[in-house]
N, C-alpha and C positions, 0 to 999 in steps of 0.2 A: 518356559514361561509358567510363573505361577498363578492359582485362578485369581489370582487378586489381577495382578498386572493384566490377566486377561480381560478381567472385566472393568478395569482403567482404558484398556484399548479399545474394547468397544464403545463405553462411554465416549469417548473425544472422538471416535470417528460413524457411530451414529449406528442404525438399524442394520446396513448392508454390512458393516464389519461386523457387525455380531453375527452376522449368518456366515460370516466366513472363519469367523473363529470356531464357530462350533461346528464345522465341518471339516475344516484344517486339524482340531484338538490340538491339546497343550504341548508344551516341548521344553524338557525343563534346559534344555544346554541351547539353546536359543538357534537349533538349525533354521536353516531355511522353509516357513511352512511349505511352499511350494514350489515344483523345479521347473528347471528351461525346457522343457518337453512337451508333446503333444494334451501329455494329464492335466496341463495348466488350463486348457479350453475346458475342461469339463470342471475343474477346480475351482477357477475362477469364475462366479458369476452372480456377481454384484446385484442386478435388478434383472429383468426382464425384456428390458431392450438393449443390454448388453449383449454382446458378445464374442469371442474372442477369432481374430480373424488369420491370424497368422503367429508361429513363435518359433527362435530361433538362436541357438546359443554361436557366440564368435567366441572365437579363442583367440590368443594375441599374436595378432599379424596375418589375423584372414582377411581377404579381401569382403567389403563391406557389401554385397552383392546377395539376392534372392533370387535370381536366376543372370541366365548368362554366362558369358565368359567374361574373366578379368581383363585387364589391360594393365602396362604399365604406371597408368592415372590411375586405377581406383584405389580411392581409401581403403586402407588400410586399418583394421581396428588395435585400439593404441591397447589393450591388454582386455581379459576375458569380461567379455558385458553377455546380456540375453536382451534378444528385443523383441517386446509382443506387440504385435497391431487388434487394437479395437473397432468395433462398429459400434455405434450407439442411435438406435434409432428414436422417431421412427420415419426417418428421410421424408421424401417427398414422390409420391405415384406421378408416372406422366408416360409419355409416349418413350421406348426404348431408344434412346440415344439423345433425347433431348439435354440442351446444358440445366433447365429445370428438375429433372428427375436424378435424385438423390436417394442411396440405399442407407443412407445415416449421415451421421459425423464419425470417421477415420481417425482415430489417436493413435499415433505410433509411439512408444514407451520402451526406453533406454536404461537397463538395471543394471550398474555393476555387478562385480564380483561381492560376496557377502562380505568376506573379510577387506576388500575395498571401500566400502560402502561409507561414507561419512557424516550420516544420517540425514543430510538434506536431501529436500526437492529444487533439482533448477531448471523450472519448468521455460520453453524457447519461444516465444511470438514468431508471425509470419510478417510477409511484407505485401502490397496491394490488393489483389482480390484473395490472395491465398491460393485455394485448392490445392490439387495435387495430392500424390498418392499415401496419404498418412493411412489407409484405408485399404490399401492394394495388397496383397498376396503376394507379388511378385515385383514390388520394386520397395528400395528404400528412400523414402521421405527425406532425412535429414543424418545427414553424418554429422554435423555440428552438434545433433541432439547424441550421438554417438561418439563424440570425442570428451563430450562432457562428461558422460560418464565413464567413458576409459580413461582422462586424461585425472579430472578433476576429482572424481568416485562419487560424483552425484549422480543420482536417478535425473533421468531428464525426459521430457515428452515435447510433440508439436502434433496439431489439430491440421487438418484438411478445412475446419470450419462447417463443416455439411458439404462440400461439393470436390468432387474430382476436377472439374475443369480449370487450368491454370491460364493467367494473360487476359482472362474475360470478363465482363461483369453480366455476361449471357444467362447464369444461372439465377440471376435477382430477376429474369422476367415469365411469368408464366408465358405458355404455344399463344395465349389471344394477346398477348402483349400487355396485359395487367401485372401490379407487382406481385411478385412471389412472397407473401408474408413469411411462409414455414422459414425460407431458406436464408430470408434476409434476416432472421432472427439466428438462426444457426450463426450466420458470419457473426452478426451485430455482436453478439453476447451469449447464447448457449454454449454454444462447443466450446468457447473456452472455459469456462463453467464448468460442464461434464472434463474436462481436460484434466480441471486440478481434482474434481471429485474423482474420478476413477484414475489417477495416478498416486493419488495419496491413498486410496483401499489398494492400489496392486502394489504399489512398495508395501504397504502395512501386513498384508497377506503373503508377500513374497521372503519379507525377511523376518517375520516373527513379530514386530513391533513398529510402529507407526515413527515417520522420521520426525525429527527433533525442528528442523528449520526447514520452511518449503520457502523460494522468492522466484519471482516470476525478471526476467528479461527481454526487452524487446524495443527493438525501431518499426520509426516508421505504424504502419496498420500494428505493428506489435509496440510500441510505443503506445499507444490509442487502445490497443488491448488490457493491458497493463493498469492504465487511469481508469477504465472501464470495471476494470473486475475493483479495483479499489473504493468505486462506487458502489457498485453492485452487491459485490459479492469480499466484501475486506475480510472476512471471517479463514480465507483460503490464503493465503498470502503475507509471511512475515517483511516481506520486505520486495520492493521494484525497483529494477531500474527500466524505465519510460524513457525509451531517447528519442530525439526529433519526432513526436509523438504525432500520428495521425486528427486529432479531436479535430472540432468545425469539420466532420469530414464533407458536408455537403455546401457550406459554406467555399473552401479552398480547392475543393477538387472542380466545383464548377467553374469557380475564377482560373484555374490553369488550363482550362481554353482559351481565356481572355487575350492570349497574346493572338495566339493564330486568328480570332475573330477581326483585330484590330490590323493583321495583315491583310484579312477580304475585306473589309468596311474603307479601310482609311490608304490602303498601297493595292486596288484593284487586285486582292486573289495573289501577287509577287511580294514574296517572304523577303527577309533581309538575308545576303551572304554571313556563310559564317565568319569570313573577311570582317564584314561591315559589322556582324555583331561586337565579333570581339577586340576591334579597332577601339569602338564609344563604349563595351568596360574597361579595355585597359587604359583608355581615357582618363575614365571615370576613378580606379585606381590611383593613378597615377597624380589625380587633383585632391586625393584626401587621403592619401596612406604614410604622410611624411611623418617622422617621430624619430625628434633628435636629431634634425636637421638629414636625415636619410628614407629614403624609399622603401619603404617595408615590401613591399610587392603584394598586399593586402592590407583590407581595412579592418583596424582593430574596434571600430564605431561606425559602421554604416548607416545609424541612423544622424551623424553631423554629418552626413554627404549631404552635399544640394547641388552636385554636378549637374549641368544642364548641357547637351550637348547641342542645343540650337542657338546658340551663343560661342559653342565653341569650333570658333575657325581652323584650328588645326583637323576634326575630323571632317568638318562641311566641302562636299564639291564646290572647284572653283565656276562651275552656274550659278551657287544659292552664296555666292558673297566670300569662299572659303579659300583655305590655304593646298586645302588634298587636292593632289592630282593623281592619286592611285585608283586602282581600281574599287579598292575597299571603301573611299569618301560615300559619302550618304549626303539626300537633301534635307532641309529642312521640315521635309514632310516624315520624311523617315524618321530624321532625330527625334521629330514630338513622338513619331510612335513608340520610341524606345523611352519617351516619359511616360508614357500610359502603359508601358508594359511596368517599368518601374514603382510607377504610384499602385496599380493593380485597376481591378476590377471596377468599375461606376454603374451605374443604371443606365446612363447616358453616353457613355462611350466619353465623356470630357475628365479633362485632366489639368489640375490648377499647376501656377509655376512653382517651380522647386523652391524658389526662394522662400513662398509662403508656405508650402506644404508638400512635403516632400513621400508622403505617403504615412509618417512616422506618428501626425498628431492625436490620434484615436488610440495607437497602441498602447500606452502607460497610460491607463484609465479602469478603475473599478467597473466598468459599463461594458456589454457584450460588445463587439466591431462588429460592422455589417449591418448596422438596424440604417445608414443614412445615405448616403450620395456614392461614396465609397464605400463597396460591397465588401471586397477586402484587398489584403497589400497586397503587394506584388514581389517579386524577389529582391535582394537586394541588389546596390550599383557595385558593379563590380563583380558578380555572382556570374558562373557560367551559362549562360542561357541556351543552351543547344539544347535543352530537352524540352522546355516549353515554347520556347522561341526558335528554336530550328529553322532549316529550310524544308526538312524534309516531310515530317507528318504529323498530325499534331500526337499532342499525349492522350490514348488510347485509352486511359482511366477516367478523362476527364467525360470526354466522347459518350463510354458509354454511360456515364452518370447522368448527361443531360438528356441520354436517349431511354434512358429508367425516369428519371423526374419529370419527362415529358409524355410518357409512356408511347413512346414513336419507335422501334430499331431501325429506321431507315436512320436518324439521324447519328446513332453509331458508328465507326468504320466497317470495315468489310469482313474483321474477322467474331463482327457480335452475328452470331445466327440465334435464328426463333421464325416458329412456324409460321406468324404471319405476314414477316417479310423480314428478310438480313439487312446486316448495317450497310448502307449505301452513301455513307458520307454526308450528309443531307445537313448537318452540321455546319457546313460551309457557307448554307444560303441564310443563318441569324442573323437578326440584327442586333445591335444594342441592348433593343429592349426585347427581345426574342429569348435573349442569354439571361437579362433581369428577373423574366419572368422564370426560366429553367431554378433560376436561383430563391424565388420564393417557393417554386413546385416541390422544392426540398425541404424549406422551411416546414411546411407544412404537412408533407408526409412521413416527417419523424414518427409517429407512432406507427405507419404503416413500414419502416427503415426500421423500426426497433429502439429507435430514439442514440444511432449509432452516430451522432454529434458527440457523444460526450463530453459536454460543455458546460456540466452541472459544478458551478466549484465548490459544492459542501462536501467536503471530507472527512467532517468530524467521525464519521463511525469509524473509520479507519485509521486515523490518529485517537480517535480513544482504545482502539486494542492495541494501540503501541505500533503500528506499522509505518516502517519509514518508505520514503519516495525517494531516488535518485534519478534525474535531468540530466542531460545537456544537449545543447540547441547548435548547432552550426552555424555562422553567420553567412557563411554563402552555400545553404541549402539550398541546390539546385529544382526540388521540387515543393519542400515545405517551406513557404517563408517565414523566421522564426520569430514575425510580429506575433502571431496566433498563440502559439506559446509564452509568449513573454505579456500576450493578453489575459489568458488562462490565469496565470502565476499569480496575477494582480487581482483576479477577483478571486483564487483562492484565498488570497490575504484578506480581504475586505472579509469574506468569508469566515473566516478562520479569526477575526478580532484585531486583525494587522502584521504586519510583513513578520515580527520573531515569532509567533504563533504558529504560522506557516512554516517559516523556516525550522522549526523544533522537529518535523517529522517530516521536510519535503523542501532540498533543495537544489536548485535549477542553476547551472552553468552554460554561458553563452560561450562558442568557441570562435574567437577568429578566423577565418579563411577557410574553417571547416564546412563539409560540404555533406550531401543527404547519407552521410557513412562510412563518404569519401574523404581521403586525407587532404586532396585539394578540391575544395567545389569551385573555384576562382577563375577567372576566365586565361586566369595568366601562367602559363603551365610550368614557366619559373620557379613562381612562390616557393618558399623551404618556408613551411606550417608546419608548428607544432601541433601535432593530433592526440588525441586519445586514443589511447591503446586498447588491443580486444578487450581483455580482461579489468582495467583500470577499475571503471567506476564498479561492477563486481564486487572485486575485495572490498572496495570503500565501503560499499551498502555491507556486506558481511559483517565486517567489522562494528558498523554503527548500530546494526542488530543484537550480535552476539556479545558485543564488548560495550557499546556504551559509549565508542569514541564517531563522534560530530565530525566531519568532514568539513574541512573548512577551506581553504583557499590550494589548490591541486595544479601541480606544476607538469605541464604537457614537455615532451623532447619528439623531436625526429632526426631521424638519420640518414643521407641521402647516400645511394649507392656511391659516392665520390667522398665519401667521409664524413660531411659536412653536418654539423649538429646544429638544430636552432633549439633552443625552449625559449617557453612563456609563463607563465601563471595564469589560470582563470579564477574566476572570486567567485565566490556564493551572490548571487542575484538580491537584492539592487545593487551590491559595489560594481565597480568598474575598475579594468587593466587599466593603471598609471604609470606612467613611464617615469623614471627619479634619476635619470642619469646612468652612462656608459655603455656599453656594447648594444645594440638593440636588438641582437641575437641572442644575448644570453637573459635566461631568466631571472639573474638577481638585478639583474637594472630593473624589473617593474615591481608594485606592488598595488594591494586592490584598498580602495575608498571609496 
């Protein structure tokens, strides 16, 4: 490296890479400044609350392991990476073994081979509360972030977020049951901040030169990652893909109790079979999935559903006027509660008829959802409801969200601990307006949350460095419903001067019968869905970064172990799949308008 280029490199990557260049020195034949070995810990050191917690070179076809023994399951590394774990503090002091006490944010970081190396960053979002050991010495965080770069020859990283504890949201509460600021700033938006900053100085200092393209990917809480740092922090990030994105996190995570509330309130504390649930979706299917006079066995439009199942005699016991005499028949008290799960969330526990509102009329609207009667939707009909509507327990995210917004852990489950009392399900005894209130207590704690809604839709700073966004939304997301998203979209447009303005740097695909990552979210285990593939939208965002080519209307396939192929088309958001004639399995019978 010559001193010009050197002093290019520090310029673009600010104070800490100039102290690492001038302690690495130049190298005119572009080796690697720094090696896979233990001199990296002393080598690298970025700031003062860095520092380096573990490094380890794989060679191709070692088991992906920091201690242990192998098995004939562990990953395998796909050819020679080096992987360093970070600490960046300065965590959080508390009593020894609280879920509150944090010794940093954990970054585990995935470096190819140098001659591998492709000059990108493809840095990995997390999913729910995160944690887990990106931080640890002795275990590996993410082989995903390690296939990347073996497979792909990109550097890749994932954040722990500040906390080790995984399945919880025990670490958002200080021992007296007040919120934990430090920590819910880490999840909210630091660590993954420190994420990109200290993976773009350790490629920059690892291979002599600062990579060319860095782009972040992620569902879910890593979807919600993704739109956040393009708020925040756009300056890190050529290009995202954001799938089924977490944003409203405090808005929809509170509403995914709403089902189980409306089992203790409206069916005495006794949940629906999952007989009886998924009797009134494939119902519900089966009354709006017709195209081209055939049965899709999914809905291509769940928001023209206005199935009502208390009208409908086929699933009703013959007590409440009905045709079922199975075991799976439901009364009319059930049915409506399966409208109220449907519509989502109210202040009031009421739920208007499908015919007039079907949960749908607030979502295509420039205006935020959640400010009125209806707090937010609910999943779609026809979507497989076993994880929020279950028989068995409720969803555990949601649980402990309302037992942080209310600052209570009894109202948690059993596995939130804190010193002033564990999660004791307490949850169970809300009312209506007990939940309404849980759902303003968030409202309003967003600055003490870190403002981890991200539900800001000005993007301009990020579309003015040129950075693109890549979506898509499943329409039987079994946990996000993808009105929130498709709420988002519309005031980024309003935002942004109107829908092509938006679409120039950020566009959103809805997928049929897709489900939270799953190829089917549907209740009906039949369905042959066309999905998105791991890698798909990936290349798309690369290509529309590096080349310049828009992405426009993207043709899904699946293959079922019995041969059997369906595709689809999805369109760039506002078009919609239209059917035009012939097979309704095959993708060129539809097209988007």
């Amino acid at each position: 490296m010559n001193p010009m280029q050197g002093r290019r490199l520090a310029a673009g990557l600010g104070l800490a890479a100039t102290v690492l260049l001038a302690a690495c020195g130049s190298n005119d034949d572009d080796r690697a400044a720094l090696a896979c070995d233990s001199s990296l810990a002393t080598a690298f050191q970025p700031d003062a609350q860095t520092s380096v917690v573990a490094v380890k070179a794989f060679s191709k076809g070692d088991a992906l392991l920091l201690s242990g023994s192998a098995s004939a399951n562990t990953p395998t590394a796909a050819a020679d990476v080096c992987m360093v774990k970070l600490n960046v503090g300065p965590g959080n002091p508390g009593p020894a073994g609280a879920p509150s006490t944090s010794a940093g944010i954990g970054i585990e970081v995935w470096l190819p081979a140098k001659a591998a190396w492709n000059n990108r960053i493809h840095a990995l979002g997390g999913g729910g509360w995160q944690g887990g050991p990106a931080g640890s010495a002795t275990a590996i965080a993410s082989t995903a972030a390690a296939a990347v770069a073996g497979v792909e020859g990109a550097v890749s990283s994932v954040t722990d977020t500040g906390h080790a504890v995984t399945g919880t949201g025990a670490f958002a509460m200080n021992p007296d049951g007040s919120i934990n600021q430090t920590l819910w700033t880490d999840f909210a938006t630091r660590a993954i901040h420190e994420q990109a900053v200290k993976t773009k100085a350790l490629a920059a200092a690892y291979y002599g030169r600062p990579a060319r393209w860095a782009y972040w990917e992620g569902g879910s809480t890593g979807g919600r990652q993704g739109l956040n740092l393009a708020l925040n922090h756009p300056e890190h990030y050529d290009g995202m893909v954001a799938n089924y994105p977490a944003i409203h996190w405090t808005r929809f995570i509170t509403s995914e109790l709403y089902p189980q509330i409306v089992y203790q309130r409206d069916l005495g504390g006794t949940p629906l079979s999952k007989a009886q649930v998924d009797l009134v979706s494939n119902a519900a299917i089966s009354a709006c999935d017709t195209v081209g006079g055939t049965h899709l066995g999914y809905l291509i439009d769940p928001a023209a559903c206005r199935y009502n199942p208390v009208q409908d005699a086929a699933v009703l016991c013959a007590a409440d006027g009905g045709s079922n005499t199975t075991t799976a028949c439901v009364s009319r008290l059930q049915a409506q509660a399966l409208n109220k799960i449907w519509y989502g969330m109210t202040s009031d526990g009421s739920v208007p008829d499908p015919a007039t509102d079907n949960g749908w009329q607030q979502v295509i609207a420039s205006t935020l959802m959640g400010n009125g009667l209806q707090r937010w939707t609910g999943l779609t009909r026809g979507t497989n409801l076993g994880l929020l509507a279950g028989a068995q327990t409720e969803f555990t995210i949601a649980s402990d969200l309302v037992a942080l917004e209310l600052e209570d852990p009894t109202l948690a489950g059993t596995s939130f601990l804190n010193a002033k009392a564990n999660g004791q399900a307490g949850w169970k005894q809300l009312s209506y307006a007990q939940l309404n209130n849980a759902y303003e207590r968030g409202l309003a704690l967003q600055s003490q949350f870190a403002n981890i809604n991200t539900d800001n839709p000005d993007l301009s700073a990020y579309r003015n460095r040129g950075g693109k966004i890549l979506t898509w939304h499943g329409l039987a997301d079994e946990l996000i419903a993808p009105q929130g998203t498709i709420n988002y979209y519309h005031r980024v447009a309003a935002a942004m001067g109107g829908m092509a303005n938006a679409q120039s740097f950020f566009r959103l695909y809805l997928v049929p019968g897709q489900g939270h990552g799953t190829p089917n979210g549907t209740s009906n285990p039949n369905a042959i869905i066309p999905a998105v593939a791991a890698s798909q939208m990936y290349g798309l965002l690369t290509d529309w970064v590096e080349k310049g080519t828009a992405p426009d209307q993207v043709l899904l396939s699946t293959t079922t172990s019995a041969g059997t192929t369906r595709s689809m088309p999805v369109c760039v958001y506002p078009k919609k799949i239209t059917y035009q004639g012939g097979d309704v399995g095959v993708g060129a019978s539809y097209g988007c308008s």
